[in-house]
Each structure stands twice: as structure tokens, then as C-alpha cells.
C-alpha positions in Angstrom: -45.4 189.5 -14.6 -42.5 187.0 -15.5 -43.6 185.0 -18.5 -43.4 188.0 -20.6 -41.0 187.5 -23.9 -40.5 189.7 -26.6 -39.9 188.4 -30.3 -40.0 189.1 -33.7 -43.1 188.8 -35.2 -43.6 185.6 -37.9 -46.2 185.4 -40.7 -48.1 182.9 -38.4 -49.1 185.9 -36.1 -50.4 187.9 -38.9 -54.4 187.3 -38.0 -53.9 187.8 -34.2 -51.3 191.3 -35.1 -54.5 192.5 -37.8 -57.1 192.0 -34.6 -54.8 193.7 -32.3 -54.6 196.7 -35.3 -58.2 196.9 -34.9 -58.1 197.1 -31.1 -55.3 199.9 -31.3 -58.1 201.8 -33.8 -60.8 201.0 -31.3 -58.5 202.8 -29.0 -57.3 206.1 -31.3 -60.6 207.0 -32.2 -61.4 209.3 -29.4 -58.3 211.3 -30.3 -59.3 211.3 -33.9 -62.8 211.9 -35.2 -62.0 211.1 -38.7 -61.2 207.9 -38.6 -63.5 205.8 -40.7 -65.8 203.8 -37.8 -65.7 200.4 -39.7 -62.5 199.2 -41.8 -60.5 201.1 -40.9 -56.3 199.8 -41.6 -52.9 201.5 -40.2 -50.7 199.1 -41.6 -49.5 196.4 -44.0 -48.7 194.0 -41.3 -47.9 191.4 -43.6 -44.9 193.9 -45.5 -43.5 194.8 -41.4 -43.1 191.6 -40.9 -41.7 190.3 -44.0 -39.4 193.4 -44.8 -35.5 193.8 -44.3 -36.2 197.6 -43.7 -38.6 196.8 -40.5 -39.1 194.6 -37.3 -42.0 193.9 -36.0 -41.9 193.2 -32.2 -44.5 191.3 -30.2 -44.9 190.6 -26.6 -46.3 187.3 -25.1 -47.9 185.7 -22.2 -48.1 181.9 -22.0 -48.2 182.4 -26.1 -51.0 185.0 -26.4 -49.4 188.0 -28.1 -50.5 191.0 -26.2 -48.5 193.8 -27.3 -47.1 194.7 -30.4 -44.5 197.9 -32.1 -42.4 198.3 -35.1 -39.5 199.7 -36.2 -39.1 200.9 -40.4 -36.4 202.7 -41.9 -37.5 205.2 -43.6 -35.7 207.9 -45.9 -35.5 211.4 -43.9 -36.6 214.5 -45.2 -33.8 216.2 -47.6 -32.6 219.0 -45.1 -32.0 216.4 -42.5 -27.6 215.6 -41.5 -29.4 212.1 -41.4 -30.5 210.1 -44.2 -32.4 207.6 -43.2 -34.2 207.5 -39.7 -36.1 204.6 -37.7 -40.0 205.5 -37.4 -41.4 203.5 -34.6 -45.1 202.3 -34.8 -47.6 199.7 -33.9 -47.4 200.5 -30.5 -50.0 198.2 -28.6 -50.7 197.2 -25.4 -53.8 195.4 -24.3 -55.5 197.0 -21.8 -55.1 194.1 -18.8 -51.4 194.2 -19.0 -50.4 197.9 -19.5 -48.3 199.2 -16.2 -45.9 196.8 -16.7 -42.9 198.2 -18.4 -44.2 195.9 -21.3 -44.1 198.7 -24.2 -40.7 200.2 -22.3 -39.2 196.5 -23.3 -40.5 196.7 -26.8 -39.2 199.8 -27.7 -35.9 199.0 -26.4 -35.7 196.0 -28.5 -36.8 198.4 -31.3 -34.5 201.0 -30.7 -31.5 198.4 -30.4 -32.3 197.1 -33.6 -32.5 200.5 -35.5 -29.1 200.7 -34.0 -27.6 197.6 -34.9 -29.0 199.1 -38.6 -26.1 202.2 -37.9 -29.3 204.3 -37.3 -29.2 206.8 -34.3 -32.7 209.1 -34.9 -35.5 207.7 -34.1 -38.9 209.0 -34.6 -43.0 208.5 -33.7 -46.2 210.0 -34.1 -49.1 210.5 -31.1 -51.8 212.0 -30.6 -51.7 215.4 -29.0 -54.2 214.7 -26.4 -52.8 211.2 -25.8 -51.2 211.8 -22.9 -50.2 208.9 -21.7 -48.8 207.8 -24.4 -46.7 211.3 -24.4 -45.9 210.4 -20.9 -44.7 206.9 -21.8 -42.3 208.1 -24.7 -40.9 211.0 -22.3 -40.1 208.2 -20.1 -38.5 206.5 -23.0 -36.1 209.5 -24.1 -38.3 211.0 -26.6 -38.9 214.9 -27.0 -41.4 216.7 -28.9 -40.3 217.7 -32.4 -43.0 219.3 -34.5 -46.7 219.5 -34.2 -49.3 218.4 -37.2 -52.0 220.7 -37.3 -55.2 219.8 -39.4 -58.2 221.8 -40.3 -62.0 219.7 -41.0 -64.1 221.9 -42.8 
């Protein structure tokens, strides 16, 4: 599809960024089963795209924003060489235009912003049954790193 563009996000996208939020929810749920079924928030979109320390990304089609990521510095863990990191979140794609490189473009953008920041580690978190979303940041250079294990009683 040509008439893709990627941007940074602006305060005027905020409602369509919190109904795309909802839909990436709508999505996680089956990998999480305690996720509340009704108001449920990830983020404070409004801080990503207002911040210094993050960049929000969003992809468009004939102006309809239909895929979204961000990238936050954040301070690493104390035994880390690094000292800050780049997490990478938000990462949205509706369902009629995945398979078309379109979350491969974002995190690019993302990843040559963190570095334009000095910032070389990068890091995310999926699901563990997720797998194409595993596949998808394989493809993108990404290894597993640590496991989060939880226990519902």
C-alpha cells in the first residue's frame, strides 16, 4: 500500500490513539485473563506524546491513523553497563492493514530515534503465547531476554 506515512503523533490524535488503546486491549485479552473486561488503560497517551523522554509514532492512510508504537527512555535496572534504555510500546496495527511491513517501519522510526537519543538497548514486552508478535520482533532483531512468570491464586 503506498499512501502509508509515518509521523509523530500530535495532541489532536489523542481521541483516535485512546480508541486504538482499546482495540490493542480488545486484542491482548486472550493472552491475559486478568485484564479488567471494561476500562481497562495501558498508557497515558497524552504524557507519550507530550514528553521529551518518548515518541509516539503513528501510521496513516489517506489520514486515518491505523497503527501506532512508542518509544520512552527509561532508567535501566542498576546492574545494567547501560543507564538508560529505550522501551518500545503501543505497538498497534489494525487488523485490515497488518502484512504490510507497517509495524517493521514504525519500529524503525522508533529505534532511529532512541538512537539519535545516544541510546543503543532497546527493549519490549509480549506475551508468551503471542506468537506472532514474537515472530514480528525476531524479524526485527529482537531476542528473548527474560521471562515474567505470574501465579493467580
Amino acid at each position: 500500500m503506498e499512501n502509508i506515512t509515518i509521523r509523530k503523533a500530535t495532541i489532536d490524535d489523542l481521541g483516535k490513539l485512546i480508541e486504538l488503546e482499546q482495540k490493542l486491549i480488545a486484542a491482548e485479552r486472550p493472552f491475559n485473563s486478568i485484564l479488567k473486561t471494561k476500562d481497562a488503560v495501558y498508557y497515558d497517551i497524552e504524557n507519550l506524546i507530550t514528553s521529551k523522554s518518548s515518541y509516539l509514532a503513528v501510521a496513516e492512510v489517506d489520514g486515518e491513523i491505523i497503527a501506532t508504537g512508542y518509544a520512552q527512555i527509561r532508567e535501566s535496572k542498576i546492574a545494567h553497563r547501560h543507564d538508560f534504555h529505550v522501551y518500545l510500546g503501543f505497538m498497534f496495527v489494525a487488523q485490515e492493514f497488518r502484512g504490510l511491513g507497517i509495524n517493521k517501519r514504525i519500529m524503525q522510526t522508533l529505534i532511529t530515534w532512541g538512537k539519535e537519543q545516544n541510546l543503543s538497548d532497546f527493549y519490549l514486552d509480549v506475551y508468551a503465547t503471542n506468537e506472532s508478535a514474537i515472530k514480528a520482533y525476531r524479524k526485527a532483531g529482537f531476542a528473548e531476554s527474560t521471562y515474567e512468570m505470574k501465579l493467580n491464586l
